[in-house]
C-alpha positions in Angstrom: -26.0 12.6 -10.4 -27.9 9.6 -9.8 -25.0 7.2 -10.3 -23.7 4.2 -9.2 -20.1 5.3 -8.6 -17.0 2.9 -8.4 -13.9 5.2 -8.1 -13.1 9.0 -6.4 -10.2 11.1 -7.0 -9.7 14.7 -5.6 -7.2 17.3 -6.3 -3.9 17.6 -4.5 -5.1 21.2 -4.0 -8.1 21.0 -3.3 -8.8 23.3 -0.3 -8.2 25.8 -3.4 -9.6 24.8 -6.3 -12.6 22.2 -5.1 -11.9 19.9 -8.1 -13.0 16.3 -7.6 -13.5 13.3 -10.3 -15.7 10.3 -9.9 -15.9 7.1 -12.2 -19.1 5.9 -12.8 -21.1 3.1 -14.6 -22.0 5.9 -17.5 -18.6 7.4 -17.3 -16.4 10.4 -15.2 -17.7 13.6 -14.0 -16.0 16.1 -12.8 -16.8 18.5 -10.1 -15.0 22.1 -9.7 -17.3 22.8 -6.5 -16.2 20.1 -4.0 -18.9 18.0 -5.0 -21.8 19.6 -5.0 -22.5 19.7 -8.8 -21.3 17.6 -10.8 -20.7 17.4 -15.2 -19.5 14.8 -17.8 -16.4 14.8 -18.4 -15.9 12.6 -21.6 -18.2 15.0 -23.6 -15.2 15.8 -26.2 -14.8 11.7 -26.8 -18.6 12.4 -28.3 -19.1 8.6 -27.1 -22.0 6.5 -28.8 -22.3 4.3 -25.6 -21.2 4.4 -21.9 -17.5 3.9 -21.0 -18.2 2.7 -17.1 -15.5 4.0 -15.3 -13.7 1.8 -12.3 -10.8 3.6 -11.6 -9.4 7.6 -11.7 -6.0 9.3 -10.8 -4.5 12.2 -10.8 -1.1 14.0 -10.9 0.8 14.9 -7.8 1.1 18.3 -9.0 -2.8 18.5 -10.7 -3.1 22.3 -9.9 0.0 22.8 -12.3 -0.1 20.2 -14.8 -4.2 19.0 -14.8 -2.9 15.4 -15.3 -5.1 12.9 -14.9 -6.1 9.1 -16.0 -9.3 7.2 -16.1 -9.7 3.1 -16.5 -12.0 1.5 -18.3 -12.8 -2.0 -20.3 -9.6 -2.3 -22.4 -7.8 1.2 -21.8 -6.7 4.3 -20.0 -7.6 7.8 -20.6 -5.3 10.4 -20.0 -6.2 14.4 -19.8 -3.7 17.3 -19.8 -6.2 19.3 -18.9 -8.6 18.5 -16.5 -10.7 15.8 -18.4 -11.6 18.4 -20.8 -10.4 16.3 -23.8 -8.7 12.9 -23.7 -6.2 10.3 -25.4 -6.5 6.7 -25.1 -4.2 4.0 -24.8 -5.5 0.8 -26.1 -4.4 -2.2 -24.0 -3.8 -6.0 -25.6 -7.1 -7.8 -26.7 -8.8 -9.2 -25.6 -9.4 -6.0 -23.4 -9.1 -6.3 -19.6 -10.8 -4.2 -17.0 -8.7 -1.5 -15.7 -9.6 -1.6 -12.0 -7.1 0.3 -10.5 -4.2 3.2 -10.7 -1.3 4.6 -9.1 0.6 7.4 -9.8 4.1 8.0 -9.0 4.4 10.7 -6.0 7.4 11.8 -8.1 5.0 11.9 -11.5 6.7 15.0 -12.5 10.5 13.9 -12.9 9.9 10.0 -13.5 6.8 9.6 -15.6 5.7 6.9 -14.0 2.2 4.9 -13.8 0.9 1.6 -13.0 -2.3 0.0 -13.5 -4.0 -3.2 -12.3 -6.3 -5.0 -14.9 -8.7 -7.9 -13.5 -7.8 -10.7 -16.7 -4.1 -9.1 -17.4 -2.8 -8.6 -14.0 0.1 -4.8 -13.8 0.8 -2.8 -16.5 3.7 -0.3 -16.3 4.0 3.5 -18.3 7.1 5.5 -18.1 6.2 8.1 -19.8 3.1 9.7 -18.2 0.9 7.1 -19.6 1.6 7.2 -23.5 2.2 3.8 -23.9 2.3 0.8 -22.0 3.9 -2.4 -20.9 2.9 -5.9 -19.0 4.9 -6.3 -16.2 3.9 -9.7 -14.3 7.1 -11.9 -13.7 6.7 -13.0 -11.0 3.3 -12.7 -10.2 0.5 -15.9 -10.1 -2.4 -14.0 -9.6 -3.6 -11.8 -12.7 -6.6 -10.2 -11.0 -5.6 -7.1 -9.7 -8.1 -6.4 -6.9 -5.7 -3.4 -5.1 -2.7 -1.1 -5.9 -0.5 0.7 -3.5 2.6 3.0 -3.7 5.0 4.1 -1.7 4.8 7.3 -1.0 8.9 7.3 -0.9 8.7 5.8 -4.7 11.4 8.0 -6.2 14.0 6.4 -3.3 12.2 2.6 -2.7 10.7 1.8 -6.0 7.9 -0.1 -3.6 4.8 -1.1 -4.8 1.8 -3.6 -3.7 -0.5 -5.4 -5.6 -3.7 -7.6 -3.7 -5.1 -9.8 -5.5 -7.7 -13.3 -5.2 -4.9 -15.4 -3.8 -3.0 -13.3 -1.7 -0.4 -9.4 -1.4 2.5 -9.4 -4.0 5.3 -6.4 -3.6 7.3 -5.3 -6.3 10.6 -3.4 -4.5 11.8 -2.2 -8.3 9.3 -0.4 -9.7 6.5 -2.6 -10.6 8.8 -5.2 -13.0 9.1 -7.7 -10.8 6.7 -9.1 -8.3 7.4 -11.2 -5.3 4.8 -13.1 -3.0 4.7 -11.1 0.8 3.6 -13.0 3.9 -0.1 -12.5 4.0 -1.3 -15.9 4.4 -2.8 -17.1 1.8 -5.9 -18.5 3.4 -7.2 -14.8 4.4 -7.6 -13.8 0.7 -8.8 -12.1 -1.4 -7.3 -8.7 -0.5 -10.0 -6.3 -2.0 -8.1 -3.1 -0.3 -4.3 -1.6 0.2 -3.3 1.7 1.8 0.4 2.7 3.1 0.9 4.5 5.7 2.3 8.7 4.6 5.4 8.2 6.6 5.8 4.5 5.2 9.8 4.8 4.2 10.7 5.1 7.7 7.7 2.9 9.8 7.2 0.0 7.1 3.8 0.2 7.7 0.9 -0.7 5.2 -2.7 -2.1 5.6 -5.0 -4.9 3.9 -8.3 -5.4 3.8 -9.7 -8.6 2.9 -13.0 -10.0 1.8 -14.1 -11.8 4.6 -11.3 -11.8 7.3 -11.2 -8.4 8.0 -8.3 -5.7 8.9 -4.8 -6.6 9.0 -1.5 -4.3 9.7 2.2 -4.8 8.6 5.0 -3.3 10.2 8.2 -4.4 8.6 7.3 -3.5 4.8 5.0 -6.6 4.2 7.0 -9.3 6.1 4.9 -10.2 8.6 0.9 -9.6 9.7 -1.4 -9.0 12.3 -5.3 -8.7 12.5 -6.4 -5.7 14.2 -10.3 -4.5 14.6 -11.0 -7.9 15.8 -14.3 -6.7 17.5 -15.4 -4.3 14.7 -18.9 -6.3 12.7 -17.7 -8.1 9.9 -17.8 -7.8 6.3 -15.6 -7.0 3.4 -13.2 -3.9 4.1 -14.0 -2.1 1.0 -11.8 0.8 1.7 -9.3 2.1 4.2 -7.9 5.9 3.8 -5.0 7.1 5.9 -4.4 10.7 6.7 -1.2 11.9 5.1 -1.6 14.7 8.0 -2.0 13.0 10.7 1.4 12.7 13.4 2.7 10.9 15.0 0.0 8.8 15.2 -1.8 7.1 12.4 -5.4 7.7 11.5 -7.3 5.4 9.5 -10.6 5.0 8.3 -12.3 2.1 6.8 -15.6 1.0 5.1 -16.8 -2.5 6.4 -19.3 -3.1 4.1 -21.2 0.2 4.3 -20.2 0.9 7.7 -17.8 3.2 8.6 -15.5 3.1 11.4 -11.9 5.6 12.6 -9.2 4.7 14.3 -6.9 7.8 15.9 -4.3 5.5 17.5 -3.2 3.5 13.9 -6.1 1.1 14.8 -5.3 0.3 18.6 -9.2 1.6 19.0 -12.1 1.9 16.9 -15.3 3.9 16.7 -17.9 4.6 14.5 -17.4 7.6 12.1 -20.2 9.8 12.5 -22.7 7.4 14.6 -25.6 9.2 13.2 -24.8 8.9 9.6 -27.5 7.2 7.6 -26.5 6.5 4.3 -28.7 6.9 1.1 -27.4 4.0 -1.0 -24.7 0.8 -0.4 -21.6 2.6 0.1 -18.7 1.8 -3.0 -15.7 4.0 -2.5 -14.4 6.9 -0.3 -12.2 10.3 -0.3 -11.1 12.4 2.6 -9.2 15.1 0.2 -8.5 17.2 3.7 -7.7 14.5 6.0 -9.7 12.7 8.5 -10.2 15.8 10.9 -13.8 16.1 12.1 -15.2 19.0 10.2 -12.8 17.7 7.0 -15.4 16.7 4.1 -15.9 12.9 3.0 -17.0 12.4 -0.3 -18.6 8.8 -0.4 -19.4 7.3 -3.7 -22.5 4.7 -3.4 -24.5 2.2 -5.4 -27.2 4.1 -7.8 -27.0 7.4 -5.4 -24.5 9.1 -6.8 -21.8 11.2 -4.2 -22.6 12.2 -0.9 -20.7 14.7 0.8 -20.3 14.4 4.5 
C-alpha cells in the first residue's frame, strides 16, 4: 500500500485478532494481520471516485460488536461489521471535513460519538452514530484540529477540542464548550492526548504547531511547557500508554522525529535512534503500549504503513 496515510486505528483486542484500519487519500484499508497486508475496505460502497479518509474509530468493545466509523468530506461512515459494508450519515452542506473522532469508552451503554469538522466545528451522536447534531455554543473557533476524551466519560462527561486559536473543554458531554487556559498566543493546538488514569491525576497534553509540548495537571486550568530541549517542530502526535503505572509514558512525533518519555515527560530520548524513516511521518499507533518490543504502526506521506 503505497499510500499517503492520515489516520490509524487498531483493535481493542488486538494482541488477538491483529485487526488494524488506516485512512488514506484513496480511502480505508483494513488489515487482519497487524499490518502487514493490507485491503480496501469501502469495496461494498462500489465508489466511482476516492473518498480520502482523515479520520477512523473504533468501538471499545470492536472484538464483540465490529463497530467502527470513518470521516470523510461531508460525512461519517459507520460499519457493524468490520468495514465490510457501510452507512453514511450525511452532514449539513456545504460539507465539512471530518478530521477527527472520539468514541465514548462507555460506547456500549451510552451511544455516544463526537466528531470534529475543520469549517463546522463538533458534532454530537447519541445513538452510535445514526444521526447527528451541531453542538458549538460556546465555542469561537470552528476548525477542529484535535479531539480528546476522557477516559472516565461515563462519570465526567469531559471532553477537549484544540483548535487554530486555542483548547476548549466541554465538562457535559460535548454541548457546551468553554475556553481552558492555554494561552492563546501558543496556538494552534494540532494534538490532544489524556492521560489513562486522567479522572484521578487531571492530566492531559497539547501539542502545538510551533511551540512545542505542554502538560496540564488540574483538568486544563493551568499549563506548563515541558520538552523544552527536544528540536522543534510541530508535535504532530503524542500517544500515551494506557498500561503504563505509575508513571506516565508518552510518545510524540515532532515533525517526523520521534521521541519517549518514561517519567510523564521529566526526560526525553529518541525512540529507536536508528530508525530511518521511508517517507514524512503523518500519524502513529502503539496498539500494545509503548514497551520496547511493542509494535508501532506509523502512517507516512505517499509510503503507506510501516511497522516498527
Amino acid at each position: 500500500m503505497q499510500e499517503t496515510v492520515y489516520a490509524l486505528a487498531a483493535s481493542p483486542d488486538y494482541a488477538v485478532d491483529r485487526c488494524c484500519f488506516a485512512g488514506c487519500a484513496s480511502g480505508l484499508y483494513r488489515s487482519t494481520d497487524g499490518g502487514q497486508s493490507w485491503s480496501y475496505a469501502y469495496d461494498s460502497l462500489q465508489l466511482q471516485a476516492p473518498l480520502t479518509t482523515v479520520s477512523v474509530a473504533l468501538s471499545p468493545a470492536f472484538a464483540s460488536d465490529r463497530t467502527l466509523f470513518a470521516g470523510v468530506q461531508g460525512g461519517i461512515l459507520r460499519s457493524f461489521d468490520a468495514g465490510q459494508t457501510w452507512d453514511i450519515a450525511w452532514l449539513p452542506a456545504p460539507p465539512p471535513l471530518v478530521t477527527s473522532l472520539a468514541v465514548s469508552p462507555d460506547f456500549a451503554n451510552d451511544g455516544v460519538i463526537l466528531a470534529g469538522t475543520m469549517e463546522d466545528g463538533a458534532f454530537r451522536s447519541g445513538n452510535q452514530g445514526q444521526t447527528w447534531s451541531k453542538w458549538n455554543f460556546g465555542l469561537l473557533d470552528l476548525g477542529i484540529l484535535a479531539l480528546a476524551i476522557s477516559p472516565g466519560f461515563a462519570q465526567d462527561d469531559t471532553l477537549f477540542l484544540g483548535v487554530e486559536t486555542g483548547l476548549y473543554r466541554s465538562a457535559n458531554g460535548g454541548r457546551a464548550w468553554r475556553e481552558t487556559g492555554f494561552p492563546i498566543d501558543l496556538a494552534p493546538v494540532i494534538s490532544l492526548a489524556l492521560s489513562p488514569h486522567f479522572p484521578a491525576d487531571g492530566t492531559l497534553f497539547a501539542g502545538a504547531e510551533t511551540h512545542g509540548l505542554f502538560q496540564s495537571t488540574d483538568r486544563g486550568q493551568t499549563w506548563r511547557p515541558i520538552a523544552p530541549d527536544l528540536p522543534p517542530g510541530p508535535i504532530n502526535a503524542i500517544i500515551l500508554d494506557p498500561t503504563a503505572t505509575p508513571d506516565l509514558h508518552l510518545l510524540i512525533m515532532v515533525g517526523s522525529r520521534l521521541f519517549l518519555s518514561r517519567d510523564a515527560g521529566q526526560s526525553w530520548q529518541p525512540w529507536k535512534p536508528t530508525y530511518q524513516p521511508k517517507s514524512t511521518l503523518t500519524t502513529l499507533a502503539a496498539p500494545l503500549g509503548l514497551a520496547p518490543t511493542a509494535p508501532l504502526l506509523i502512517g507516512t506521506l505517499e509510503a503507506g504503513v510501516e511497522i516498527i
